[in-house]
N, CA, C and O atoms as a GROMACS GRO file, in nm:
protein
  384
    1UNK      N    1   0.084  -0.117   0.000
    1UNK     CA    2   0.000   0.000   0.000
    1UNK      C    3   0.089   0.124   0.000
    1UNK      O    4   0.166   0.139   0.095
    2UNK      N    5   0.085   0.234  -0.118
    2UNK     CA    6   0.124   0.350  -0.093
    2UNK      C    7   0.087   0.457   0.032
    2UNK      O    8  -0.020   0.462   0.093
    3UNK      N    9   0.171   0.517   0.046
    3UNK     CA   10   0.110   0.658   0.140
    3UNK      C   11  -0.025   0.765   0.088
    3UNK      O   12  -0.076   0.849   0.162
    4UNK      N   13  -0.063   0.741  -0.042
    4UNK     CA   14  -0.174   0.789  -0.129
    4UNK      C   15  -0.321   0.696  -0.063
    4UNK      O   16  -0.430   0.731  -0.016
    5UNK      N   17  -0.256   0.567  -0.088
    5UNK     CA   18  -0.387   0.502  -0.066
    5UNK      C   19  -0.398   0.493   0.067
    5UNK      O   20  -0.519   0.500   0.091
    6UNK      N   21  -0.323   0.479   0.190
    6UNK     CA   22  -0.361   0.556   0.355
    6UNK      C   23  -0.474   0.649   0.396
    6UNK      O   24  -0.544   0.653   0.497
    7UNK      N   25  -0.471   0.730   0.273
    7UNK     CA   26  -0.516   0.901   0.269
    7UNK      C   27  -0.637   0.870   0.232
    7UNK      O   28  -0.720   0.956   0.262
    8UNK      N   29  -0.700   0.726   0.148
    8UNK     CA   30  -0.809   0.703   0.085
    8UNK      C   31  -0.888   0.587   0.232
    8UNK      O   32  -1.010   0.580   0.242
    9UNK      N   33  -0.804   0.516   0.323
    9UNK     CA   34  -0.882   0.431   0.377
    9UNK      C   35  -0.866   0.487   0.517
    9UNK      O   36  -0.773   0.492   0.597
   10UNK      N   37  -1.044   0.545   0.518
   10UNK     CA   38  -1.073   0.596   0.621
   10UNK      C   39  -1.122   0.467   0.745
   10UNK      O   40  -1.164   0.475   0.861
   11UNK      N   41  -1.101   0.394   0.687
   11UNK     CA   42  -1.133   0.259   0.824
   11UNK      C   43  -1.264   0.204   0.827
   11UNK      O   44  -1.332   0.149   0.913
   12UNK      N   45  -1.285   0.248   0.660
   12UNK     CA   46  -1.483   0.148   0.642
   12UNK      C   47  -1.435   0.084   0.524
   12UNK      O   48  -1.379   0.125   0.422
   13UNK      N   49  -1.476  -0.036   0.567
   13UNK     CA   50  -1.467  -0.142   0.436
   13UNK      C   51  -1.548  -0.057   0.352
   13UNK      O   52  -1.633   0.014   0.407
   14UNK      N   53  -1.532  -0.055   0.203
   14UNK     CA   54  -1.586  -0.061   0.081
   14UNK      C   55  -1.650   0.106   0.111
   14UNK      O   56  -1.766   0.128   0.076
   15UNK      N   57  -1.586   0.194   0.162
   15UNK     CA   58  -1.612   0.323   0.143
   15UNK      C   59  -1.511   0.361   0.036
   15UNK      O   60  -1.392   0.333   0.017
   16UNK      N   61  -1.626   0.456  -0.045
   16UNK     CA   62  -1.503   0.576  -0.140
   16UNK      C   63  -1.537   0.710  -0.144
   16UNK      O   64  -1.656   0.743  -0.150
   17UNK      N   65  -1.422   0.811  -0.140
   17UNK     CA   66  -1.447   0.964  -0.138
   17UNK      C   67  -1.535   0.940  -0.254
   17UNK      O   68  -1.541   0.855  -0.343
   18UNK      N   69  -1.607   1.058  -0.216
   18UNK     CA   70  -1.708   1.141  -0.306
   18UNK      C   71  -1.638   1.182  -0.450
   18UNK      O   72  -1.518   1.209  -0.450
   19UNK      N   73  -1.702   1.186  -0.552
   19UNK     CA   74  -1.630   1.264  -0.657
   19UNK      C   75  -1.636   1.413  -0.719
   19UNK      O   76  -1.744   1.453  -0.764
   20UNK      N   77  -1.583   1.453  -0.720
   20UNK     CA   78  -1.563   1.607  -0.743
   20UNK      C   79  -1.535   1.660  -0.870
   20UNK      O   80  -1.462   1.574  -0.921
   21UNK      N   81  -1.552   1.758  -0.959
   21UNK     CA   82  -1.464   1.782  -1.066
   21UNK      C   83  -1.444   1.913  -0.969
   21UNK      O   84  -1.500   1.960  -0.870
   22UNK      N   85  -1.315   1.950  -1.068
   22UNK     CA   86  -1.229   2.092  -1.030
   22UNK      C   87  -1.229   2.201  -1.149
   22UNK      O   88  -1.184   2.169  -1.259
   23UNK      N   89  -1.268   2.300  -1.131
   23UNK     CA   90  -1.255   2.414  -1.232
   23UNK      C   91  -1.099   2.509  -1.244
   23UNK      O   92  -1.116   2.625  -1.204
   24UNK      N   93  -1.020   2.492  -1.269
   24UNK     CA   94  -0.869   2.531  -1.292
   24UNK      C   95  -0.868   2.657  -1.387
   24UNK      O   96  -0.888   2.655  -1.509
   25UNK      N   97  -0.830   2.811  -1.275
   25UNK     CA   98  -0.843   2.899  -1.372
   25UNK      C   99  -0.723   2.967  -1.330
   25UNK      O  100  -0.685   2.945  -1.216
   26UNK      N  101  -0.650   3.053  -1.412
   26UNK     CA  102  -0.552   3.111  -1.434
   26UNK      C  103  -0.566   3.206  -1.329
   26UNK      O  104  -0.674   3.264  -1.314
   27UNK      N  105  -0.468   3.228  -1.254
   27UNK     CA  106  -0.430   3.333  -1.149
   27UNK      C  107  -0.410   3.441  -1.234
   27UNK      O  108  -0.392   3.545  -1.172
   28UNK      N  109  -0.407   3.452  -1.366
   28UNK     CA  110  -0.399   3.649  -1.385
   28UNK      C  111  -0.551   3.672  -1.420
   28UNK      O  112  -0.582   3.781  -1.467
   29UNK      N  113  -0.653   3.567  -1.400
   29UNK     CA  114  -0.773   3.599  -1.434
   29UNK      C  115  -0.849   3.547  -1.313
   29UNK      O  116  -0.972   3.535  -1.310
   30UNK      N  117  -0.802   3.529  -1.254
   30UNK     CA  118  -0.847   3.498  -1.106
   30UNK      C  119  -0.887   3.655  -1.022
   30UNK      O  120  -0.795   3.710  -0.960
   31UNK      N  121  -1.029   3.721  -1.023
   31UNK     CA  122  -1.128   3.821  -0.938
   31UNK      C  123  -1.093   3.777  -0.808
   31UNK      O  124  -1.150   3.671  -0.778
   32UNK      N  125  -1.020   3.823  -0.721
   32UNK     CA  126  -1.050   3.814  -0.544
   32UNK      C  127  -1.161   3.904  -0.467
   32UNK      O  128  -1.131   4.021  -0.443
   33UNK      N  129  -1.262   3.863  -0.435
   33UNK     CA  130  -1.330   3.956  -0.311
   33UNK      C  131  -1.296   4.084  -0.291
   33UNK      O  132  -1.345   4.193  -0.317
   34UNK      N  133  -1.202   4.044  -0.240
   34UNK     CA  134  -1.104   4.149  -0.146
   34UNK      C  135  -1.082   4.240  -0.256
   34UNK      O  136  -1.115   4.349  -0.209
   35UNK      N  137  -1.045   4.258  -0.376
   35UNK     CA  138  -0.975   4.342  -0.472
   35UNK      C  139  -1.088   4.415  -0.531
   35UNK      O  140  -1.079   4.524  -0.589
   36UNK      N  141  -1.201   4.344  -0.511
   36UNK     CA  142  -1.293   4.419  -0.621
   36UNK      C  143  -1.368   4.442  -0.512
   36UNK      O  144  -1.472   4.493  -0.554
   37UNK      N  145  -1.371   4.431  -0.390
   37UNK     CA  146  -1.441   4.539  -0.308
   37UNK      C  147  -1.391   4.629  -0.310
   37UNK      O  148  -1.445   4.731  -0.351
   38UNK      N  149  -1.236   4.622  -0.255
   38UNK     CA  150  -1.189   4.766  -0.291
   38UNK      C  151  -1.161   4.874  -0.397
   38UNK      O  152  -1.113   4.987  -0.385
   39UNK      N  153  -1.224   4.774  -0.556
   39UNK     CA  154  -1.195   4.860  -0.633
   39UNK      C  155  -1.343   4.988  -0.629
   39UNK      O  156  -1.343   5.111  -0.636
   40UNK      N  157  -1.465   4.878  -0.611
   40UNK     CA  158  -1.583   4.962  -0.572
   40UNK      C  159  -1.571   5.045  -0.487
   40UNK      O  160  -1.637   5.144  -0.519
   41UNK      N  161  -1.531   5.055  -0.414
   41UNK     CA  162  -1.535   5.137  -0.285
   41UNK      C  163  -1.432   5.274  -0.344
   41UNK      O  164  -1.480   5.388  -0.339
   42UNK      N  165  -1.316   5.258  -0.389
   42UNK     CA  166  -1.242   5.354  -0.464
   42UNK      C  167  -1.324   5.413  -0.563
   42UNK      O  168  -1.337   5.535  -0.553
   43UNK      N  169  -1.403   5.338  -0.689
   43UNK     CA  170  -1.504   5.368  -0.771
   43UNK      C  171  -1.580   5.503  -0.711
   43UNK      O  172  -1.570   5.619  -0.753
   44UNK      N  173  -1.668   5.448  -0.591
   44UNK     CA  174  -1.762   5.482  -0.546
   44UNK      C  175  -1.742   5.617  -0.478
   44UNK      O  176  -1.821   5.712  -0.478
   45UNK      N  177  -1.617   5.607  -0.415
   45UNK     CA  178  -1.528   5.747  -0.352
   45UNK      C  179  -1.546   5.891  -0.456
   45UNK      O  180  -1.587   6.006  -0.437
   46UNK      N  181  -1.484   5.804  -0.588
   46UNK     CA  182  -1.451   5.863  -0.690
   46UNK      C  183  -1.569   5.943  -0.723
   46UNK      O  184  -1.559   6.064  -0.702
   47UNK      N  185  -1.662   5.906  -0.762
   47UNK     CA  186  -1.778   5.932  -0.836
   47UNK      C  187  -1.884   6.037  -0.680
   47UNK      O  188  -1.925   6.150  -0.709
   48UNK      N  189  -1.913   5.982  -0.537
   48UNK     CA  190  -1.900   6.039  -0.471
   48UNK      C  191  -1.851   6.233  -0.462
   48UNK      O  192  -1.913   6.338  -0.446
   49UNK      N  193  -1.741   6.202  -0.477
   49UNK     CA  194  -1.676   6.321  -0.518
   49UNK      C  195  -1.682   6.390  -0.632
   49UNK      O  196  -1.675   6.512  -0.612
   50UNK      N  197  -1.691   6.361  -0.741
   50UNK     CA  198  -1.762   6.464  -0.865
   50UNK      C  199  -1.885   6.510  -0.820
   50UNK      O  200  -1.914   6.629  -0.833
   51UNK      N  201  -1.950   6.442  -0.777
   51UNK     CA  202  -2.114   6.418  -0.767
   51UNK      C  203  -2.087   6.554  -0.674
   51UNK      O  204  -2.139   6.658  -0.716
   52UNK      N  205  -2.020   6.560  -0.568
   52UNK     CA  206  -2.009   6.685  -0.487
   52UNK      C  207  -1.972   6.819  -0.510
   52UNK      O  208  -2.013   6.927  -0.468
   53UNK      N  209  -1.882   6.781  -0.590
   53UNK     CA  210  -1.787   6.909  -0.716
   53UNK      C  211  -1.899   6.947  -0.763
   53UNK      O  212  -1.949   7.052  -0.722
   54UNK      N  213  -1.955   6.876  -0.851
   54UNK     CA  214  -2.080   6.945  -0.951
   54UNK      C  215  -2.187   6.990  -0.888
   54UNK      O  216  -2.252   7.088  -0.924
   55UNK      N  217  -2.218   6.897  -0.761
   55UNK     CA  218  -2.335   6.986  -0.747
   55UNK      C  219  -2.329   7.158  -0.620
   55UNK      O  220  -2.413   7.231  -0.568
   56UNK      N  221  -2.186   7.149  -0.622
   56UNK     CA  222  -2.148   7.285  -0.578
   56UNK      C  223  -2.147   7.382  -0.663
   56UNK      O  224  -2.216   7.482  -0.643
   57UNK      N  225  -2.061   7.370  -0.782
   57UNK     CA  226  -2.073   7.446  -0.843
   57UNK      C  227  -2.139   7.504  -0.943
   57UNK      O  228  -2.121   7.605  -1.011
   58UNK      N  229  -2.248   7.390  -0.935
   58UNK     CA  230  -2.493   7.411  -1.015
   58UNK      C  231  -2.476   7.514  -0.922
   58UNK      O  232  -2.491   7.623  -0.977
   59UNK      N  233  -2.441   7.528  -0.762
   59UNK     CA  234  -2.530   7.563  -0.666
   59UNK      C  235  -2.477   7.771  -0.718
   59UNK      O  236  -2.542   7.874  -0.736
   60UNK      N  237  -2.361   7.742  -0.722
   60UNK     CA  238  -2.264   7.860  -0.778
   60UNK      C  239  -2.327   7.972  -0.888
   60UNK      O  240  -2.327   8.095  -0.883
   61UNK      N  241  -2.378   7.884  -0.981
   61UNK     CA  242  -2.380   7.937  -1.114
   61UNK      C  243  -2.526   7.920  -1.128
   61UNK      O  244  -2.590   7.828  -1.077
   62UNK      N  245  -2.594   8.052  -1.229
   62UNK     CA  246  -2.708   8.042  -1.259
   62UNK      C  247  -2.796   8.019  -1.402
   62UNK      O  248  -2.890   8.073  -1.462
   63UNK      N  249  -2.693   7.889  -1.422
   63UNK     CA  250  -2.714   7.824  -1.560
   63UNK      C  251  -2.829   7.732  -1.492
   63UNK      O  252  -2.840   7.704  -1.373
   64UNK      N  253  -2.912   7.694  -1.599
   64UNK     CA  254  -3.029   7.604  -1.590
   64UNK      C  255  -2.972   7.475  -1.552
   64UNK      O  256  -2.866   7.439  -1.603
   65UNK      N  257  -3.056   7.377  -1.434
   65UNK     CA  258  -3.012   7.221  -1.405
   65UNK      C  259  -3.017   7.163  -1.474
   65UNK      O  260  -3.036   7.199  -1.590
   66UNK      N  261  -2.998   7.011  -1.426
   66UNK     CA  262  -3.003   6.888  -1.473
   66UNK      C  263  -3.091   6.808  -1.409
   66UNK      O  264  -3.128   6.846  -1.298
   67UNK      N  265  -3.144   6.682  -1.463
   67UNK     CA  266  -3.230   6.588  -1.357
   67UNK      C  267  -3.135   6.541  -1.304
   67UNK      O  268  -3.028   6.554  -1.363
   68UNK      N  269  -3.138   6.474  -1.182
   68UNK     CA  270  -3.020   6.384  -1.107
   68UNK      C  271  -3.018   6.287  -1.219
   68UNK      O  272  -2.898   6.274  -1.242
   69UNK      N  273  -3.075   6.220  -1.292
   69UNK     CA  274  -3.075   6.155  -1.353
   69UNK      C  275  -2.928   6.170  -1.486
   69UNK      O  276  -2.828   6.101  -1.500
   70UNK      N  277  -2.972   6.280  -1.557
   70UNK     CA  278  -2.844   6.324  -1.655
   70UNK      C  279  -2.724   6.337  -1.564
   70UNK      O  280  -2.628   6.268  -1.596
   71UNK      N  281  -2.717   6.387  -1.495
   71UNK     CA  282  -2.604   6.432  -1.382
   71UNK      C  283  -2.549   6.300  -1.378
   71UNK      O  284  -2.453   6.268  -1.448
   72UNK      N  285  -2.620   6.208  -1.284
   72UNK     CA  286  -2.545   6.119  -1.272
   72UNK      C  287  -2.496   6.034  -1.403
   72UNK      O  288  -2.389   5.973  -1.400
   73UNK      N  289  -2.591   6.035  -1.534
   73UNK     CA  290  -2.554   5.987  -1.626
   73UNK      C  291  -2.400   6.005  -1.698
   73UNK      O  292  -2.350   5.921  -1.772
   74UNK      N  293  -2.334   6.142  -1.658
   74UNK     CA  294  -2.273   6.216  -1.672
   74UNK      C  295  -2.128   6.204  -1.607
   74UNK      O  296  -2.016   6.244  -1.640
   75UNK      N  297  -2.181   6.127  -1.497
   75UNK     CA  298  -2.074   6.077  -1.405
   75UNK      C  299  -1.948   5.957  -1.469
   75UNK      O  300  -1.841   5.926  -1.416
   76UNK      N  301  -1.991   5.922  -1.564
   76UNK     CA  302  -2.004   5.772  -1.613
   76UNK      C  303  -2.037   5.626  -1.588
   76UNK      O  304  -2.156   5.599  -1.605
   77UNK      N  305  -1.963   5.531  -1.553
   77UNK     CA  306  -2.060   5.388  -1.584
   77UNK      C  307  -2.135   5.361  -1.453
   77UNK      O  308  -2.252   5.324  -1.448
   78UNK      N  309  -2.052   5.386  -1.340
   78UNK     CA  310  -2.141   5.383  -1.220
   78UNK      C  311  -2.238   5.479  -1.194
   78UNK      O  312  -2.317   5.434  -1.111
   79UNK      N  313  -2.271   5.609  -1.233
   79UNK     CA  314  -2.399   5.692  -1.279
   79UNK      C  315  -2.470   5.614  -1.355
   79UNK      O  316  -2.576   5.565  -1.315
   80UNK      N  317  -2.420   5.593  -1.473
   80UNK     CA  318  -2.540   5.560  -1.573
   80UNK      C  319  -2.588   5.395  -1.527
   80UNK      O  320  -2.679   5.329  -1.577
   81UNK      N  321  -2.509   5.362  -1.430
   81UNK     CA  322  -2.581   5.194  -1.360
   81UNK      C  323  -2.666   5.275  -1.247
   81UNK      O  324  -2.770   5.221  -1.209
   82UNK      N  325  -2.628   5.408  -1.188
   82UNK     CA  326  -2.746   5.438  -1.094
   82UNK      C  327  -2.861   5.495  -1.141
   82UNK      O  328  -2.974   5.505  -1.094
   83UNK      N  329  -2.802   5.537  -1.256
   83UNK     CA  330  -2.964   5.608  -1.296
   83UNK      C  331  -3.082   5.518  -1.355
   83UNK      O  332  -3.203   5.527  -1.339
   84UNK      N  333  -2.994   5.416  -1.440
   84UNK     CA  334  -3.081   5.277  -1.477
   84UNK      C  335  -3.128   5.265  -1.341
   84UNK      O  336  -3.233   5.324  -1.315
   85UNK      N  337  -3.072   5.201  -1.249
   85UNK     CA  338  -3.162   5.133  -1.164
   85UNK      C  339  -3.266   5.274  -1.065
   85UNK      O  340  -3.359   5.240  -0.991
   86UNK      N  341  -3.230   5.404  -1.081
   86UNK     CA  342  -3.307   5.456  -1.010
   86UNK      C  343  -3.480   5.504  -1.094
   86UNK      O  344  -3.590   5.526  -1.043
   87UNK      N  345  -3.439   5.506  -1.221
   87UNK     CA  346  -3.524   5.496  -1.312
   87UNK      C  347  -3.642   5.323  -1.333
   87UNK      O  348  -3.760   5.317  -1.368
   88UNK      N  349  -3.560   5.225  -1.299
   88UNK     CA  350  -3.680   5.118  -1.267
   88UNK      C  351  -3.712   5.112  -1.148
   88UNK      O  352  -3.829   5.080  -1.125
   89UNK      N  353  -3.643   5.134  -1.060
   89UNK     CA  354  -3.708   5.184  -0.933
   89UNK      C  355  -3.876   5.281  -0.933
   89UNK      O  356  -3.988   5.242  -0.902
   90UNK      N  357  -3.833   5.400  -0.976
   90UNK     CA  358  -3.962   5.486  -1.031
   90UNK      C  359  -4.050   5.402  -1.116
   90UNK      O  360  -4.153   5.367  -1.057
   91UNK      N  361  -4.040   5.368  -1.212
   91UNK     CA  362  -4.174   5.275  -1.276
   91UNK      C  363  -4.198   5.168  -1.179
   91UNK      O  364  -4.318   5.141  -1.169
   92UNK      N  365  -4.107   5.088  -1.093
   92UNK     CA  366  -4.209   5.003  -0.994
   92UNK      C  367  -4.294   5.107  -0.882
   92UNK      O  368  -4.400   5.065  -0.835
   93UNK      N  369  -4.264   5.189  -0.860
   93UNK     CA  370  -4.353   5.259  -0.752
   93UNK      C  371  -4.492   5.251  -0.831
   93UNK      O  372  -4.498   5.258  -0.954
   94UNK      N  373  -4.594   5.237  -0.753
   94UNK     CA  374  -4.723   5.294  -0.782
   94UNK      C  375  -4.739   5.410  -0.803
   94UNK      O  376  -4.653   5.480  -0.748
   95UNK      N  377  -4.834   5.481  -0.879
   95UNK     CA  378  -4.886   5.607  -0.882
   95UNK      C  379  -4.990   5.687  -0.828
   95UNK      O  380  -5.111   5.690  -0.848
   96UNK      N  381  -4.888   5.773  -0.727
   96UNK     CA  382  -4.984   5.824  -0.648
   96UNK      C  383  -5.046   5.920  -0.642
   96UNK      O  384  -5.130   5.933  -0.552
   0.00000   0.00000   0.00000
């Protein structure tokens, strides 16, 4: 008996591990948790902060607005993902 097959006999006659397949993906394409929370959170900082810039300096100037909607569209991809979803948001509300 090898040291492999030790590892296989757990001490029950005619037991066998379970079978598994394995999905094998490349570590430079390997997403961690950890990395892409923090890239959101940097994202979110980011955009955060224009969002503040601009709407100081609407508050400044007496050029005509924007809907939050364009504004944030304006922001780029994380605007235009908030305004999508704040826009189906509004059509699920009822009308009151």
């Amino acid at each position: 008996m090898t040291r492999n097959d030790d590892a296989h006999d757990n001490g029950t006659p005619g037991a066998e591990l379970p079978k598994f397949s394995v999905n094998v993906v490349p570590t430079d394409q390997l997403r961690l948790m950890k990395y892409d929370h923090a890239a959101h959170v940097h994202a979110e900082a980011d955009f955060q902060a224009e969002l503040s810039r601009r709407i100081q300096e609407s508050d400044a100037s007496s050029e005509a607005g924007m809907t939050t909607e364009e504004l944030a569209e304006s922001l780029g991809p994380l605007g235009q993902q908030w305004a999508d979803d704040y826009r189906a948001a509004q059509q699920k509300k009822p009308h009151e």
